[in-house]
Every structure is written in C-alpha cells, then in structure tokens.
C-alpha positions as MATLAB code, in Angstrom:
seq = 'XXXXXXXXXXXXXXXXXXXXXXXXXXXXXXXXXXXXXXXXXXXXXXXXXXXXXXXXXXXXXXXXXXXXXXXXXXXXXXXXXXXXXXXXXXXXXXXXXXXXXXXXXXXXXXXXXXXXXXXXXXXXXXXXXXXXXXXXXXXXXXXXXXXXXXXXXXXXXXXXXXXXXXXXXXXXXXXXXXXXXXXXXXXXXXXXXXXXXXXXXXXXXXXXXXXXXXXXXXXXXXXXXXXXXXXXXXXXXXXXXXXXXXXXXXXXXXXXXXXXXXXXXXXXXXXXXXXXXXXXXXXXXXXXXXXXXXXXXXXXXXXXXXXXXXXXXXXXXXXXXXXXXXXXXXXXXXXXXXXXXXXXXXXXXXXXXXXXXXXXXXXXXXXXXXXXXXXXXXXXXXXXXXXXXXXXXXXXXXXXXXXXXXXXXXXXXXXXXXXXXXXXXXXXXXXXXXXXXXXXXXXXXXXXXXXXXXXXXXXXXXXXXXXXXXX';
ca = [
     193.287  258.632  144.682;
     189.744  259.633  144.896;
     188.353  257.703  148.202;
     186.103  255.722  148.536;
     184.778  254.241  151.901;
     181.252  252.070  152.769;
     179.471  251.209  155.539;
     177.728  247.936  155.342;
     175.561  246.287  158.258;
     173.686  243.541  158.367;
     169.743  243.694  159.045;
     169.369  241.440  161.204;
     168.398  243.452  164.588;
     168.985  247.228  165.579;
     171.976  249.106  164.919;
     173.954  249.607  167.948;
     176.980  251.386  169.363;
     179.985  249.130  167.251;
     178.057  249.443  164.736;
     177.374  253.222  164.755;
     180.990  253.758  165.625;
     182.208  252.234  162.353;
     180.131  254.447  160.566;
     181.133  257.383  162.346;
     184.785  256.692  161.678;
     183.864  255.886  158.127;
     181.961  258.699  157.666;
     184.341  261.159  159.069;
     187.547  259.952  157.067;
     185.584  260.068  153.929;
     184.549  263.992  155.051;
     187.592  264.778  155.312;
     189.387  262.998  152.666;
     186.619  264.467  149.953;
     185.274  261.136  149.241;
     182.403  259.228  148.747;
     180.747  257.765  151.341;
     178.631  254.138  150.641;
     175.798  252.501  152.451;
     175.393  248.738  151.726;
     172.971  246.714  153.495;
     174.434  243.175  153.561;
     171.001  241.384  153.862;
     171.775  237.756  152.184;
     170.798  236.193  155.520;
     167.456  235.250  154.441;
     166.129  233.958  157.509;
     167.566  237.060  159.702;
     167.010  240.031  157.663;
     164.034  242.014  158.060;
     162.477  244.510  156.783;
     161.740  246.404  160.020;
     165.754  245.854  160.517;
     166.619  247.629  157.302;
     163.947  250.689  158.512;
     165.604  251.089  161.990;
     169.286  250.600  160.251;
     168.272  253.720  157.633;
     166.086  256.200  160.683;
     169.207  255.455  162.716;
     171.776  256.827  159.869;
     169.382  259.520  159.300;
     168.833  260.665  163.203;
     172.863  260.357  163.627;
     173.312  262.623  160.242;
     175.981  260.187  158.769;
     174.208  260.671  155.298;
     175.516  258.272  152.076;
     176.451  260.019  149.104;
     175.521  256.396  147.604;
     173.373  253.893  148.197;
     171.627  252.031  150.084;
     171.966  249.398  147.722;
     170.920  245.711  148.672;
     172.867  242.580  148.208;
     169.803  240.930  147.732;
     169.392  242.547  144.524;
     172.988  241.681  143.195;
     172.422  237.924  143.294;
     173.099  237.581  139.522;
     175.750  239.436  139.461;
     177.898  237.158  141.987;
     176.897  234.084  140.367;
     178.821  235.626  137.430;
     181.680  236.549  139.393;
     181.467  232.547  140.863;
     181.573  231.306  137.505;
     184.583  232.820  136.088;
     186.247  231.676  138.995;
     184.993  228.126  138.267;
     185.983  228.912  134.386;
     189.516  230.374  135.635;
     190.491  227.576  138.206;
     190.024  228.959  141.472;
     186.964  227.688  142.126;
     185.785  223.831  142.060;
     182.000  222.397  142.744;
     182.436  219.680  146.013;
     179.958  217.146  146.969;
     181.208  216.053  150.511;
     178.313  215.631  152.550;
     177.816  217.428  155.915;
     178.258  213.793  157.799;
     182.033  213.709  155.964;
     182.849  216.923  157.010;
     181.342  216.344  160.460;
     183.766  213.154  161.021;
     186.805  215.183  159.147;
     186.456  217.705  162.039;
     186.350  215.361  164.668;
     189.493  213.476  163.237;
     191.383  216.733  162.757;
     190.297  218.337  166.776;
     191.233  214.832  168.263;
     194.579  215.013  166.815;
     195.103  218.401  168.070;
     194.777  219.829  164.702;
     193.132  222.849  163.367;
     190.071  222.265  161.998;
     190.058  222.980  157.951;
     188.716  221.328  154.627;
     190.999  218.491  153.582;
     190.661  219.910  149.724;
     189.171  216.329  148.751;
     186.965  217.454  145.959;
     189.832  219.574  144.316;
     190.928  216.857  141.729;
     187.329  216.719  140.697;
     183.931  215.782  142.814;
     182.168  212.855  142.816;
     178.767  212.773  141.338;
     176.359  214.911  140.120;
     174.226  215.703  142.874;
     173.892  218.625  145.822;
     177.147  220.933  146.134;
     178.610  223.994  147.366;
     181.101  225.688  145.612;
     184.700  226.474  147.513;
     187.708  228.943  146.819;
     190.840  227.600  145.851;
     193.067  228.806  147.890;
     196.579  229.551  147.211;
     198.666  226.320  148.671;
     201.813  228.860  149.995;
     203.064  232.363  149.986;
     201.653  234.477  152.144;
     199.054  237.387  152.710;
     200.301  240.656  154.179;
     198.060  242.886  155.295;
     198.952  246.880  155.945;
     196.331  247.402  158.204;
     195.976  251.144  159.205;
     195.314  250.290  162.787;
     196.746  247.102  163.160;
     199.907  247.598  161.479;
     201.488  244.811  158.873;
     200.146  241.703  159.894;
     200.638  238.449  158.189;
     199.578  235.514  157.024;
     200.363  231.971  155.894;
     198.484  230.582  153.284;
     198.984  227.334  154.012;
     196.891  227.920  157.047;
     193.619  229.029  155.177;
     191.387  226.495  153.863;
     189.280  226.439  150.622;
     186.356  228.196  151.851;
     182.726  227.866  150.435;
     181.525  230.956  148.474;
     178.577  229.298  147.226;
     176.175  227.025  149.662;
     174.223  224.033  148.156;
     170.885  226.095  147.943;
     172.308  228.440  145.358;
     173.500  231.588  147.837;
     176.820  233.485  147.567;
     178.663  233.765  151.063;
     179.653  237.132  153.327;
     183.341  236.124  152.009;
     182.705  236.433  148.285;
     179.557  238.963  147.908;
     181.845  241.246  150.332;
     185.046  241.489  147.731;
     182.787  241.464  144.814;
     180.703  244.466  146.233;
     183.639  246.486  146.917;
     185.338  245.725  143.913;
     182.725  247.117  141.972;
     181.719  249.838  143.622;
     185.651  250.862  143.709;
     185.546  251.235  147.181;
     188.979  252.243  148.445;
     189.308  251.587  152.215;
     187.358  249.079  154.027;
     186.795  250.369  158.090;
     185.355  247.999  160.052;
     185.568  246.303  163.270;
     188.877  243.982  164.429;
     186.774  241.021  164.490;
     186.375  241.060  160.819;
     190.230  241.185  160.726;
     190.723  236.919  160.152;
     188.830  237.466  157.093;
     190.791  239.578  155.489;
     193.595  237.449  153.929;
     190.822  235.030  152.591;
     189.262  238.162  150.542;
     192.423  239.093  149.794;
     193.510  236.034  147.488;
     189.491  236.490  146.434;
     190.824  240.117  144.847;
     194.072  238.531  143.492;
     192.071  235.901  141.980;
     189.964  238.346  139.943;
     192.645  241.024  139.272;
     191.149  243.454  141.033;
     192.795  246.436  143.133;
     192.637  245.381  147.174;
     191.492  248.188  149.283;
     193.112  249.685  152.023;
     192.198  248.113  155.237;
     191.485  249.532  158.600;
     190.588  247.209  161.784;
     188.716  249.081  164.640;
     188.943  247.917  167.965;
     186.716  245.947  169.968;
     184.026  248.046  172.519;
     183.799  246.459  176.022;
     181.706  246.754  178.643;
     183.150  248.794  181.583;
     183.876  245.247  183.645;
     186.091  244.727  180.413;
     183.926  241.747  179.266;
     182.051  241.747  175.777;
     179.944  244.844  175.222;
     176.118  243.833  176.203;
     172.904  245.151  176.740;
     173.348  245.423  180.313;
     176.395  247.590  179.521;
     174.067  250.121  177.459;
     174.725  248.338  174.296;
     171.597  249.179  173.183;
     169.561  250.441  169.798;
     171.023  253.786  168.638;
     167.265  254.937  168.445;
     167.229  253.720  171.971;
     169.215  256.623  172.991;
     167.137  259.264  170.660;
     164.384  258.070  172.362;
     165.496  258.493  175.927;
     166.419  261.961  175.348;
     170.183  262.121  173.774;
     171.171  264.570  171.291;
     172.811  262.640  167.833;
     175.778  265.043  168.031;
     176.346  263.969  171.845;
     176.194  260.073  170.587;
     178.709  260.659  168.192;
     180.765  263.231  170.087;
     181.038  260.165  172.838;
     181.683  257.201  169.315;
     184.361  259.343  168.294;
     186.795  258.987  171.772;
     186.195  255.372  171.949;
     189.285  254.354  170.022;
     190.299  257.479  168.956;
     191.856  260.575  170.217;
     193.106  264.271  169.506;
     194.980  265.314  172.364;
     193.012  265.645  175.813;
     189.879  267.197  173.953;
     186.813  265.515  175.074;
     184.408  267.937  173.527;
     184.031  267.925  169.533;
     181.930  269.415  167.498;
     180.663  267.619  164.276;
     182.994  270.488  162.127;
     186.217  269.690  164.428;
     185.643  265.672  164.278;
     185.578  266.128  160.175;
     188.586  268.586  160.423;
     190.722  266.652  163.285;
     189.636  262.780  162.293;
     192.569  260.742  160.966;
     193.205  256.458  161.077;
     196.739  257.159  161.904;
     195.495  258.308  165.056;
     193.406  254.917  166.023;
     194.291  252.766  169.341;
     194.145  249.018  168.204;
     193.345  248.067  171.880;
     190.030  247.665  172.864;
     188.030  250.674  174.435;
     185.157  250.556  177.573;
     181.700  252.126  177.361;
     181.169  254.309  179.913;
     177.150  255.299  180.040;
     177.931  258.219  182.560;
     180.519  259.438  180.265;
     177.888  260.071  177.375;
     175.490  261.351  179.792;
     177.977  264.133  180.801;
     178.551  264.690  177.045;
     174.876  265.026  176.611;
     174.301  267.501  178.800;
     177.262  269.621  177.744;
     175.324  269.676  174.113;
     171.952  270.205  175.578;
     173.653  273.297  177.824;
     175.378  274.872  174.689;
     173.317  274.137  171.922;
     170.711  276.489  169.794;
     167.761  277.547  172.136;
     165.552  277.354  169.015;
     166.441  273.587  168.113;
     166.399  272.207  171.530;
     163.209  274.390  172.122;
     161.657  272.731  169.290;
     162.785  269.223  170.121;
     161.127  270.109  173.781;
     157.710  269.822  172.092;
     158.386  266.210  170.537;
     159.392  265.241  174.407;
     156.378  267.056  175.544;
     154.035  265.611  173.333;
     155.404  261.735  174.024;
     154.556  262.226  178.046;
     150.957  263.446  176.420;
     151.423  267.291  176.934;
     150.995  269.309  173.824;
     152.249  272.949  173.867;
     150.257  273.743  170.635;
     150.990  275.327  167.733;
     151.500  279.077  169.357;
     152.898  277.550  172.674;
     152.937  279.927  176.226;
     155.202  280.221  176.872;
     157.433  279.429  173.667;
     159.640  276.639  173.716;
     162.757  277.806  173.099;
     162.359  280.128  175.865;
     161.125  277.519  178.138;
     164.252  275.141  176.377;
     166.437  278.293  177.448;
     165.556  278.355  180.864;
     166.418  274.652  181.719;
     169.845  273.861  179.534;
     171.828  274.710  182.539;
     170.647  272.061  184.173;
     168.664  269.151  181.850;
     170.903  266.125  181.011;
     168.232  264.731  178.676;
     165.184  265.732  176.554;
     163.590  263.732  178.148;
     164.660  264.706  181.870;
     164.069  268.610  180.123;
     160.327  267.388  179.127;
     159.404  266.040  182.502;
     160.795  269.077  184.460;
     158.633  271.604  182.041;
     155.518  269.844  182.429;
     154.382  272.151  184.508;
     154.378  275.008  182.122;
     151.610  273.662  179.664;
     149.873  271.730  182.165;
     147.888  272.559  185.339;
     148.973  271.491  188.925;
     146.244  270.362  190.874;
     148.444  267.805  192.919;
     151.772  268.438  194.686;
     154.799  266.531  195.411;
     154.038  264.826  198.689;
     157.756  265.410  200.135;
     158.117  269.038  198.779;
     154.407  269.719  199.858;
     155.226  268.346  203.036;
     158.222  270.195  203.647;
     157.150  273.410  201.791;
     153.531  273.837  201.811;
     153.092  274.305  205.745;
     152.364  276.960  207.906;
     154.668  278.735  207.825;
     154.956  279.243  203.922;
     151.142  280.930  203.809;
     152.158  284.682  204.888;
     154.993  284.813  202.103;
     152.825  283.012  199.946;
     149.702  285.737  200.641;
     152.369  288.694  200.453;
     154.199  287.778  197.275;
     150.730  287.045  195.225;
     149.586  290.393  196.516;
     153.106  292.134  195.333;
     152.845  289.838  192.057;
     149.287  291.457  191.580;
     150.194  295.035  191.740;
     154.037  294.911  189.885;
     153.519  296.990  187.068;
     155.481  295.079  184.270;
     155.947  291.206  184.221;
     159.473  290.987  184.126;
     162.204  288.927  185.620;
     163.784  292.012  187.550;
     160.294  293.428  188.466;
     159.463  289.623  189.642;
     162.902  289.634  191.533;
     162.520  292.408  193.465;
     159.296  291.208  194.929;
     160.215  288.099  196.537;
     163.484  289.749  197.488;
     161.493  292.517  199.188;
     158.942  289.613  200.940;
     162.170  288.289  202.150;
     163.541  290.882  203.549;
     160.221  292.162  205.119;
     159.650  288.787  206.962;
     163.435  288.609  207.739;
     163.638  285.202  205.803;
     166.073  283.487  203.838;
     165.185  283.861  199.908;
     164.954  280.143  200.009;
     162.050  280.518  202.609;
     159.942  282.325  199.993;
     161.321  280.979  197.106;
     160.801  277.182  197.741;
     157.159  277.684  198.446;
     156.751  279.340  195.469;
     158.100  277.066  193.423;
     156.251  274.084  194.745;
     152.857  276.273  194.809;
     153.822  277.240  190.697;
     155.476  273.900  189.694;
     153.991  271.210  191.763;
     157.556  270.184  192.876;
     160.764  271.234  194.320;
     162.838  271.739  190.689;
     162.218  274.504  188.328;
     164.559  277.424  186.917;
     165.127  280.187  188.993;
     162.053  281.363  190.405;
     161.825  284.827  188.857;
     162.324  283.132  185.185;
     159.536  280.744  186.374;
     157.064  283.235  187.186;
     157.950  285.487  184.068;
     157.701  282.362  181.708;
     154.187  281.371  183.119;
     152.539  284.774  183.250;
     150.939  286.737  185.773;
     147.380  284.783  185.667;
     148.760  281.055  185.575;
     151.086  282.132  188.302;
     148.579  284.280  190.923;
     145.768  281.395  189.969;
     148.453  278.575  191.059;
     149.872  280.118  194.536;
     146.262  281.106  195.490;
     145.660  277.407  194.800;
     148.617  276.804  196.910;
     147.301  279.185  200.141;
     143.863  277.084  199.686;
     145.851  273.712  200.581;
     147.291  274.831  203.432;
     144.514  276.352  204.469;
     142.957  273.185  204.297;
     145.593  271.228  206.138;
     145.364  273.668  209.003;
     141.576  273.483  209.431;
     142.154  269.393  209.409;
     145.096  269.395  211.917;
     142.754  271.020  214.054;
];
C-alpha cells in the first residue's frame, strides 16, 4: 500500500504549535513510508477564512520545510463536487432533506438535557419532511451495530451507533459540513492515514458510516494527543502558544521548532537532539504516547541554541544579516567583517538570531555611547593606562591576527601585574559599547586594526573627560 497522508488546517487565524505538530508527524511518517504527502486547506468557513490566514498557513509550511508533494488544494473550490456526493446519498437512502426549525430543535434540546438525556436529533423528518420550504440535509445514520476504530495511538476504540445522531451534512444556505467535505476529500484524493489531533477523535465513527455509506476504503486513523500548557491546563497564548512565524521572527531556527514538535508525544529512547535526517529515519506511530504532553518554552530555547551552536557558519552567517537588517543595521553586500565569521564567533553562546543580531551590532555600527553600568564599572581610572598601552601595542603588532592580538593584552597584563580580565573588560566595553562580546582577541581581529585603535582612543577620551569633571 502506497501511503498516502494530508495535512489539512483551517484558515481561520495563524498556524500554531498543535497545528504544526500534526504536520510534522504527518510529514515525517509519509518520509519515511515513501508516500505522498497532501496539503488541504479546509476553508468552507466563510465568515472565518481569510486570505491573509491561508498566506501565513503556506510561509509557515514553507519556513518549517514540511513541503506537499500535492496540493494546496481548496475546499472552496470543490463545492460541486460534494453536492454530488450529497445527492447520491439522498438518491441511495442515507440521506433525507428535514425542515425542523431551529425553535423545534431548540425546545427538543431542552426536553432531552432536563431529562438527563443526551442531547441528539429525534430523527423526526426521516419518514419524510414536512413542506417545501428552508432545509438542511442530515446523514442517516445506522440505527445499531457498532463502529470500531483501530486507532494507531489510541488503540481499538468503540462505538455504539445507537448513540450517534443523524448529523447535518448540508446547512439550509446550501454549504457542505467539516463531517462530509472531510470523508469526501480523503476519499478522493485516496488518502490512506488520517493524523490529526485527539480532539477530532468523536468524529471519527460518524465519517466512518459516511465511508461505508459510499463504499469507499476507510483510512487508517491516528489520534495525537492533546498539548498543554506547563500548569497542565489548555495550551494558550500565555503558554507560548503562539504563531509558528512568531517564533521565526523572534530568532528560532525551523529545525529547532520541529526538533522540540517531534518529543512532544513522541519518543526514541532518551535522545533529545534530532536532526531532520534521524526524525525521517527514526519516526514511527507505533511509538506515539496517547496522553497529553506540556510545552515547555525553556525547553525549545535550549534546543535552539544547541542548533544555532552546531549549525553551518555560512547559513547562520547569512541569516545574521536578515536579523541585522530588522534592528536597522545593514552589513552590505561585501560585509566587514563577513557574516559567517562574525555568525562563527558568537554560536557558542547566542540562543537566538535575534539575541545573535543584537550582540553583533557593534560590528557594523559605530559606538559613540556606552553601557552606563559597564562604563561605570569599566571605563574608570584605572582602565586608561591598559587602555593607552594596548592601543599602542595594537598599533605596532605586525600582523592582525588572533594570536598576534593575544599576546598583546596578555603581555599588558602581565606588565601592569593585572588580571586579563582587568585589560580585557575595558577593552571590550571601549570596542563593543558593552560588557558581552566573543573573546576579546576574536573581537579585535574581526573589527580590524582601524575600527578597533579609532574606538579605544574614543574610549581613553571619555575617561579623560570624566576625570577632568570629577575634578
């Protein structure tokens, strides 16, 4: 069996974190199955579905790399085609037109919840509806038997049909429902295992007799688990539940996002650190928790900076200058220094792009004002000899080289009987404007001789001036 999977949202706001999981998983068994994988966009809600929903549903897919070998097709654009499917239904017997009226259904309710029953369509129009005039059109619903479901995460789970009511598949204004443009879509597009979250998992016997009705093959199911907040309650956007673009934006690698998707109901051993090759290679359903898993933002942050440490200087160099340029520094097109050497220097430490873009500022952009706390602390006194003999060492060294620049403030050190940190610190606020950079001999050899002399004589000049104004 060839398989086939799809991933379908709904455009109705961003895609976020349950959502991108599904895909993930989707997207990964189909990988490794040598499938196809399906992107639908479910967009019947009319009054929802937007435009600029669809747009941040497709950038998302494309920033995460979860590409469709198919699609996107539109369920807006397969109106017709349900209709049809409606009216053999109607033509076969399991489906009926009913004209109860909202208030009747309304009072039915009310009757049914007072007598501590559950609430479900009485099948009153079944023997034939009365009059001519607005209607929906409902399921008919198999009376007994039952619907089990071999759920790949879930296990066999079953049930009665006596407790399903005739749903509506078609509303009075002419619209199919999820319920019936869902089967009829993955009928026809022969998908062969639906993935999807837990909470679609009451459904499922309802499409079910919607297959059996139409002879059609039912798919392979696969319920994923819920994701909760860390407090356990219903993932929010206080929790981080947030657009996936959201996450771009603040500085988070794709591979990091999905690296952190994949662990949230799923597991291969004690491994917390996948690449996108081992996730494809390792991914299996079997291996799916049905309980419910916790987002953990500090979790993903760790991740992220385990990606941003190990990954290629010359990607994360060049996704430097899209940081750079959104905080209104631009390198250029011939950046000095180049950015994947800058990139290089700080993916020990960077846990975002973003953090990485603020701390290398400083590189394409002047200093002409310090840190007030590091300036404070740094900038005194006693930092103006080491400053004075470093920039005349600095002047003289005869290549510009991290070793070359080593030995000098080593050698200032060790002639003033200081601490490295003594001479170093100063330095780094004098070059940087603050009290974070790489180490201080990359610093200086990534700047160049002229930005660096021009910014610690800068530096002697301030203190100069707070002496003569303390007095």
């Amino acid at each position: 069996m060839t398989v086939r999977t799809r991933f379908a949202p709904s455009p109705t706001g961003y895609l976020h974190i349950g959502g991108a999981r599904t895909a993930l998983f989707c997207w990964l068994y189909t990988r490794r199955m040598g499938g196809t994988f399906v992107l639908r966009i479910e967009d019947t809600d009319r009054e929802r579905s937007t435009e600029a929903s669809v747009q941040v549903i497709l950038d998302a897919m494309a920033w995460l790399g979860l590409n469709a070998d198919e699609g996107p097709y539109y369920q807006t654009q397969r109106f017709d085609r349900y209709n049809e499917v409606i009216d053999q239904l109607i033509e076969a017997g399991h489906a009926y037109r009913c004209t109860c009226t909202r208030e009747r259904l309304d009072e039915l309710r009310q009757r049914q919840q007072a007598a501590g029953e559950k609430p479900r369509y009485d099948g009153k129009c079944r023997g034939g509806a009365e009059g001519e005039g607005e209607h929906v059109i409902r399921f008919r619903n198999p009376d007994d038997g039952q619907v089990v479901i071999d759920d790949l995460v879930h296990g066999y789970t079953v049930f009665d049909n006596a407790e399903l009511d005739d749903l509506i598949i078609r509303r009075s204004d002419g619209t199919p429902t999820y319920n019936l443009s869902v089967v009829v879509d993955d009928a026809d597009m022969e998908i062969t295992h639906v993935i999807r979250g837990d909470d679609h998992l009451n459904n499922t016997p309802r499409q079910v007799n919607i297959y059996r009705a139409l002879d059609r093959p039912v798919p392979v199911f696969a319920h994923l688990p819920m994701i909760l907040g860390a407090d356990g309650s219903r993932l929010s956007k206080r929790h981080g539940a947030v657009s996936v673009l959201e996450y771009r934006d603040e500085g988070y690698l794709p591979e990091a996002l999905l690296n952190y998707l994949v662990r949230l109901g799923w597991s291969h051993g004690d491994q917390e650190i996948f690449s996108m090759n081992e996730m494809i290679k390792l991914f299996d359903l079997a291996d799916v928790n049905k309980a419910p898993s916790k987002f953990n933002p500090e979790k993903l942050l760790w991740l992220n900076q385990h990606h941003i440490k190990d990954g290629d200087s010359a990607r994360i160099g060049k996704l430097l200058g899209d940081y750079l340029r959104k905080l209104d520094v631009d390198p250029g097109d011939d950046p000095d220094p180049a950015l994947p050497d800058v990139a290089r220097s700080q993916q020990e430490r960077a846990k975002t792009l973003t953090e990485m873009a603020m701390a290398s500022e400083f590189f394409y952009r002047d200093v002409h004002e310090y840190n007030e706390k590091a300036a404070k602390k740094n900038l005194k006194a006693a930092a103006r000899e080491p400053l004075v003999r470093v920039r005349a060492a600095l002047a003289d060294v005869p290549a510009w080289q991290t070793k070359d620049i080593h030995e000098v403030v080593d050698q200032v050190a060790a002639e003033l009987d200081l601490k490295m940190g003594k001479v170093a610190q100063p330095i780094r606020v004098a070059v940087s404007g603050g009290p974070i950079s790489p180490p201080i001999d990359i610093t200086l050899r990534l700047l160049g001789r002229n930005r660096t002399l021009e910014r610690i004589d800068r530096a002697i000049a301030f203190i100069d001036e707070r002496i003569a104004a303390s007095g």
